[in-house]
ROGUVO-963540 format. One line per 3 residues: their letters; for each residue y, z negated, x of C-alpha. Coordinates in nm, 4 decimals. Layout:
A	Y,Z,X | ...
//
This chain:
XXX	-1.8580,-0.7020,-0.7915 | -1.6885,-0.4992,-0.5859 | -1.4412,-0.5786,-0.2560
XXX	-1.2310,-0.3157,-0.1672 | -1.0288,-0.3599,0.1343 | -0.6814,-0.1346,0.2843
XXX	-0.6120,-0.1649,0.6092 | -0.2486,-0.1050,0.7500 | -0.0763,-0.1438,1.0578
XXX	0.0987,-0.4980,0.9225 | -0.1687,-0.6250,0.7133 | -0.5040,-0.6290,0.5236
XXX	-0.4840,-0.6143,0.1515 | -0.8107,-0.7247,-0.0555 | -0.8982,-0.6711,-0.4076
XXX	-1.1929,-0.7521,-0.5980 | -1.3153,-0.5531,-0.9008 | -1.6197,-0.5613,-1.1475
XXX	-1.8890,-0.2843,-1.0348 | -1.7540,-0.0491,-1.3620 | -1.4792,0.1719,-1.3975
XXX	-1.2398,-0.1208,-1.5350 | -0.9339,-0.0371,-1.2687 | -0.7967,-0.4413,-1.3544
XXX	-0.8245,-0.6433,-1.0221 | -0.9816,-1.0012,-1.0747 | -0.8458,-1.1467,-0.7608
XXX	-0.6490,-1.0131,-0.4517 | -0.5236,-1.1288,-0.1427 | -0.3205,-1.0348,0.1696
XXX	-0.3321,-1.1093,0.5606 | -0.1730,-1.0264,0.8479 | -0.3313,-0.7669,1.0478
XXX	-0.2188,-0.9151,1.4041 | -0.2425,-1.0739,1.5839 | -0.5937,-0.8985,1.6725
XXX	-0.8496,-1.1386,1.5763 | -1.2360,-1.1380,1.7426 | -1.5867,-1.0797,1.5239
XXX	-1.6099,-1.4703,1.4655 | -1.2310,-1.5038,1.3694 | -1.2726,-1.2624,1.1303
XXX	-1.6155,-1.4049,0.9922 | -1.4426,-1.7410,0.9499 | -1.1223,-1.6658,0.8267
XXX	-1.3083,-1.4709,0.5144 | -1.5273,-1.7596,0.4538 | -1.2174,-1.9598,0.4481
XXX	-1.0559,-1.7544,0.1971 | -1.3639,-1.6681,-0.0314 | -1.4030,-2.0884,-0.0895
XXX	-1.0307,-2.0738,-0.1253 | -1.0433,-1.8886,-0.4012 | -1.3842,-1.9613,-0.4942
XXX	-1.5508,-1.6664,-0.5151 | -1.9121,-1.6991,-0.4084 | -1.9577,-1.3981,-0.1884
XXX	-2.3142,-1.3283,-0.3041 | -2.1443,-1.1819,-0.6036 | -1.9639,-0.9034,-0.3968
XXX	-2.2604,-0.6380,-0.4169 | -2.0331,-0.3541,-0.2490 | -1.7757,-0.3082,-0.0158
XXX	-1.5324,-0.0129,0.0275 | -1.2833,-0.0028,0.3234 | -1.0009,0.2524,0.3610
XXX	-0.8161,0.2060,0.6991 | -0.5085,0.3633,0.9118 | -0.6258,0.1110,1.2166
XXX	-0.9314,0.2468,1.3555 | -0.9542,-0.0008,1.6049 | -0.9552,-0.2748,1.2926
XXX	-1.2032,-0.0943,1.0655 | -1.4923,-0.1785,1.3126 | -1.4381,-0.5026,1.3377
XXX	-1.3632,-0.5756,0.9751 | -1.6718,-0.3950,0.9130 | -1.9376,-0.5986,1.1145
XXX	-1.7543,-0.9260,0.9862 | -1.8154,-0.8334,0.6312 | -2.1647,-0.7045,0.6936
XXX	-2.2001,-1.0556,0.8591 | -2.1247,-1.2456,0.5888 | -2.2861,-1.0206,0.3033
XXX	-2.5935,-0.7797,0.4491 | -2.4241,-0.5310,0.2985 | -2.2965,-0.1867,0.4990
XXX	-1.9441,-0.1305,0.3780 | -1.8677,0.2712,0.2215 | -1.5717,0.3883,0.4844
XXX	-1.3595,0.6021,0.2689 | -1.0687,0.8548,0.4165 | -0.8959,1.2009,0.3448
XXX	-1.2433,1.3966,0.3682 | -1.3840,1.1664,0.0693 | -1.4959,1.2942,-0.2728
XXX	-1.1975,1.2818,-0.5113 | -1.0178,1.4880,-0.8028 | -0.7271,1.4838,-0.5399
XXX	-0.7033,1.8159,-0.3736 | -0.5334,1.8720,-0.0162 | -0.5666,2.0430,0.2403
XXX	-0.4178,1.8082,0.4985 | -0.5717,1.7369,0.8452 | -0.3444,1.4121,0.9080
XXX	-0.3363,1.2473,0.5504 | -0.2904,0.8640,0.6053 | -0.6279,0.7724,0.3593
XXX	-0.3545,0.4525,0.2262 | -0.1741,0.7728,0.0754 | -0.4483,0.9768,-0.0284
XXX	-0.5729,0.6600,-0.2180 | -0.2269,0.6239,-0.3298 | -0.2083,0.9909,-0.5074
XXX	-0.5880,0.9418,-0.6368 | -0.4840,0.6271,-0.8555 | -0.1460,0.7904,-0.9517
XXX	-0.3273,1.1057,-1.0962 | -0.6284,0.8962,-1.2431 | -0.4075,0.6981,-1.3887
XXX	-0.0691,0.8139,-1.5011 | -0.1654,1.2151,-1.5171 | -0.0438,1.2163,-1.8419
XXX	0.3077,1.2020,-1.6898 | 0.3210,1.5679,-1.5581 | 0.4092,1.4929,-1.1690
XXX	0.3561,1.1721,-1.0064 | 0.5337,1.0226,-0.7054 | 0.4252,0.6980,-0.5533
XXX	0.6872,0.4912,-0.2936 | 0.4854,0.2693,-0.1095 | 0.7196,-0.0121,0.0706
XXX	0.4569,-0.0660,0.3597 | 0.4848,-0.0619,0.6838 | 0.6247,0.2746,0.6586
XXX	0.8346,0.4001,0.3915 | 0.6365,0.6990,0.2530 | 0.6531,0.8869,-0.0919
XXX	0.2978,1.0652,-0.2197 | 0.3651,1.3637,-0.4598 | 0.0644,1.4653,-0.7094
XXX	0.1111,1.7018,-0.9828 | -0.0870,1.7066,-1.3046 | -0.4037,1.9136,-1.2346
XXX	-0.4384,1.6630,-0.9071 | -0.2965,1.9139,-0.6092 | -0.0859,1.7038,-0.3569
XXX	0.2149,1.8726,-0.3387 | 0.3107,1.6831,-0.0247 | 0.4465,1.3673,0.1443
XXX	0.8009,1.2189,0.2594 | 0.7022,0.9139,0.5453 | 1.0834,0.7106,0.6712
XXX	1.0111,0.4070,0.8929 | 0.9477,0.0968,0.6948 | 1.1586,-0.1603,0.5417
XXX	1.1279,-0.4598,0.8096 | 1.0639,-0.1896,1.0746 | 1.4483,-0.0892,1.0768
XXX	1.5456,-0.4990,1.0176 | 1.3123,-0.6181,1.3218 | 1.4900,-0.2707,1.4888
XXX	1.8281,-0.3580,1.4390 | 1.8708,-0.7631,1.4824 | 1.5731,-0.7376,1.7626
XXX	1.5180,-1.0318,1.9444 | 1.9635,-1.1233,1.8978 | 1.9679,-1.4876,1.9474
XXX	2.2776,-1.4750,1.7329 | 2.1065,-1.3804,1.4331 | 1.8719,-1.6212,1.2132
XXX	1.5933,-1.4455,1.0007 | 1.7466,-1.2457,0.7473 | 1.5969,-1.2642,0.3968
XXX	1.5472,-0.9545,0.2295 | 1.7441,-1.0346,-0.0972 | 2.0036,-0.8207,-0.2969
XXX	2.4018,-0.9716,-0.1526 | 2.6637,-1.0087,-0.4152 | 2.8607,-0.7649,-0.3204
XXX	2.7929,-0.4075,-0.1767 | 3.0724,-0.4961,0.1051 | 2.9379,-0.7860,0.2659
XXX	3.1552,-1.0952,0.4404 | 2.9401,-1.2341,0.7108 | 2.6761,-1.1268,0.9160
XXX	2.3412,-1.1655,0.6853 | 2.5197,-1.0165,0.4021 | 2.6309,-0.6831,0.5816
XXX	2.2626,-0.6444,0.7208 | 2.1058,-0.7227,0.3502 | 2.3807,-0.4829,0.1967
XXX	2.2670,-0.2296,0.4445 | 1.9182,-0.2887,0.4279 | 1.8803,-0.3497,0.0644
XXX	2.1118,-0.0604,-0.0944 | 2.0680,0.1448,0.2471 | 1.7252,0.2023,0.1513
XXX	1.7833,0.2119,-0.2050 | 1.9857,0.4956,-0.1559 | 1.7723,0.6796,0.0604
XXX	1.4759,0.6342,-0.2070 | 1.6915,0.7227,-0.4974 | 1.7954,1.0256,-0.2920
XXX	1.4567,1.1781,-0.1974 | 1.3614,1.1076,-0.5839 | 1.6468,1.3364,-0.6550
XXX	1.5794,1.5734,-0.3987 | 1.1880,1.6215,-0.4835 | 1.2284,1.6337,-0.8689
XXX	1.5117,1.9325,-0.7689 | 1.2984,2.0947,-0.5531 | 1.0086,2.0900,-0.8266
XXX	1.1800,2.1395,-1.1583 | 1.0736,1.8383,-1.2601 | 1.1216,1.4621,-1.3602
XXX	0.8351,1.2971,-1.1519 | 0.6397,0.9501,-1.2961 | 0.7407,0.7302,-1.0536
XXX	0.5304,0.4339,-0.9064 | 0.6260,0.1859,-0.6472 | 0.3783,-0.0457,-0.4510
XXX	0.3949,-0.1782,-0.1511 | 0.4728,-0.5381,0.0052 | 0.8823,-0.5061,-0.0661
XXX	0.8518,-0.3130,-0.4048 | 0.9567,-0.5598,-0.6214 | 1.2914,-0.6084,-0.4029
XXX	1.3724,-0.3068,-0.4849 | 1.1873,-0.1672,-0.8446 | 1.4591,-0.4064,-1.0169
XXX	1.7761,-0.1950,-0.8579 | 1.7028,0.1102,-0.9877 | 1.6169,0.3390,-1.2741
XXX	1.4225,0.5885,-1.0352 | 1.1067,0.3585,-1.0459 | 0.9229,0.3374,-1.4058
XXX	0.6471,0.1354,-1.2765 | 0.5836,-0.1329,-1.0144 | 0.2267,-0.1780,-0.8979
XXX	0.1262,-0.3760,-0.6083 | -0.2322,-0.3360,-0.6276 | -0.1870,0.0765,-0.7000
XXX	-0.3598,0.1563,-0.3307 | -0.6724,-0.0710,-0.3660 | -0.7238,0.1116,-0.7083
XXX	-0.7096,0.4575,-0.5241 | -0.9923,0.2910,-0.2647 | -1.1782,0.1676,-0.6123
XXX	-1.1905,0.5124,-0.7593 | -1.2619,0.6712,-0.4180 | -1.5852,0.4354,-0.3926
XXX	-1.7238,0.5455,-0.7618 | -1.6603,0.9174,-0.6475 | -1.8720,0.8913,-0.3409
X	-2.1233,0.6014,-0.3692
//
């Protein structure tokens, strides 16, 4: 089998795949990415979770990381090699791929993302992935696999944990969809501005690409808050959690 693993700035996302070119995820699972854990930590906590979910780990015969932490793909690396006496495949924007760029700063979460959009949806002419992460950012890939470029917003909870800060007055907010566009209280205003705030801003950039292309992009969400929003709006054909740990999949069969 095969563990492939993405490293953001909020959390680690896991996925586990058979060894062929089948792109359906047997298993997946998500942790926080701080608070910064040691080499034994790490080693402990994935024990934990593989007998949690009962995978027996001498199944996993290779490991492909894709990271935007450098300071996390080290460490992740030697607890994995730990546990499995295997040396993980480090994948990033200089990897083989059909994916052509020519970008010196490509996050390798989005070049992953436009690598599973054109593998699988380049049927659709132009694709545009919205990834809800940690930062709002929309991949564009058109249909012979040229990245035609990137939009990156700050993220979802990044502009909540901005605005409320550390107010005493406010509780938690929960990211849900208010009633009413107008809100009456506190929570609502903030979720009316958060929710259809961003909403709008997505639905806007959709617009604005697919004008400044001549074209109706495929659109694919992913992303921790994607299914908040995929259920507002007729912008988003396809919600896909798991679309960036198929990009790392694909990347690891291109250059293993």
């Amino acid at each position: 089998m095969l563990l492939t693993i993405n490293i953001g700035n909020s959390s680690l996302r896991f996925g586990l795949f058979d060894n062929n070119s089948n792109l359906e995820c047997n298993c997946s699972w998500i942790i926080n990415s701080t608070p910064h854990r040691s080499l034994d930590e790490y080693i402990f906590l994935f024990r934990n979770i593989y007998q949690q979910y009962g995978i027996f780990y001498k199944f996993i015969q290779n490991i492909v990381i894709g990271s935007v932490v450098p300071t996390l793909t080290n460490i992740v690396e030697q607890s994995l090699y730990e546990i499995h006496k295997i040396k993980p495949i480090i994948v990033d924007r200089n990897s083989v791929s059909p994916v052509k760029h020519h970008s010196h700063q490509l996050g390798t979460d989005l070049y992953a993302n436009a690598i599973a959009a054109y593998t699988l949806y380049n049927n659709k002419n132009t694709t545009l992935v919205v990834d809800f992460g940690t930062a709002l950012s929309l991949t564009c890939t058109d249909k012979y696999g040229k990245l035609k470029g990137v939009i990156i917003a700050p993220g979802v909870n990044s502009s909540l944990i901005a605005l409320i800060g550390n107010t005493a007055q406010l509780s938690q907010i929960e990211l849900k969809k208010p009633t009413s566009i107008l809100g009456q209280y506190t929570e609502t205003c903030i979720q009316s501005g958060i929710i259809y705030g961003y909403l709008s801003m997505v639905e806007g950039l959709i617009n604005r690409v697919n004008q400044e292309l001549k074209t109706n992009c495929f659109v694919i969400a992913t992303g921790g808050l994607s299914h908040i929003y995929t259920p507002l709006t007729k912008k988003i054909h396809i919600k896909d959690k798991l679309h960036t740990i198929k990009g790392l999949k694909i990347l690891f069969h291109c250059n293993h």
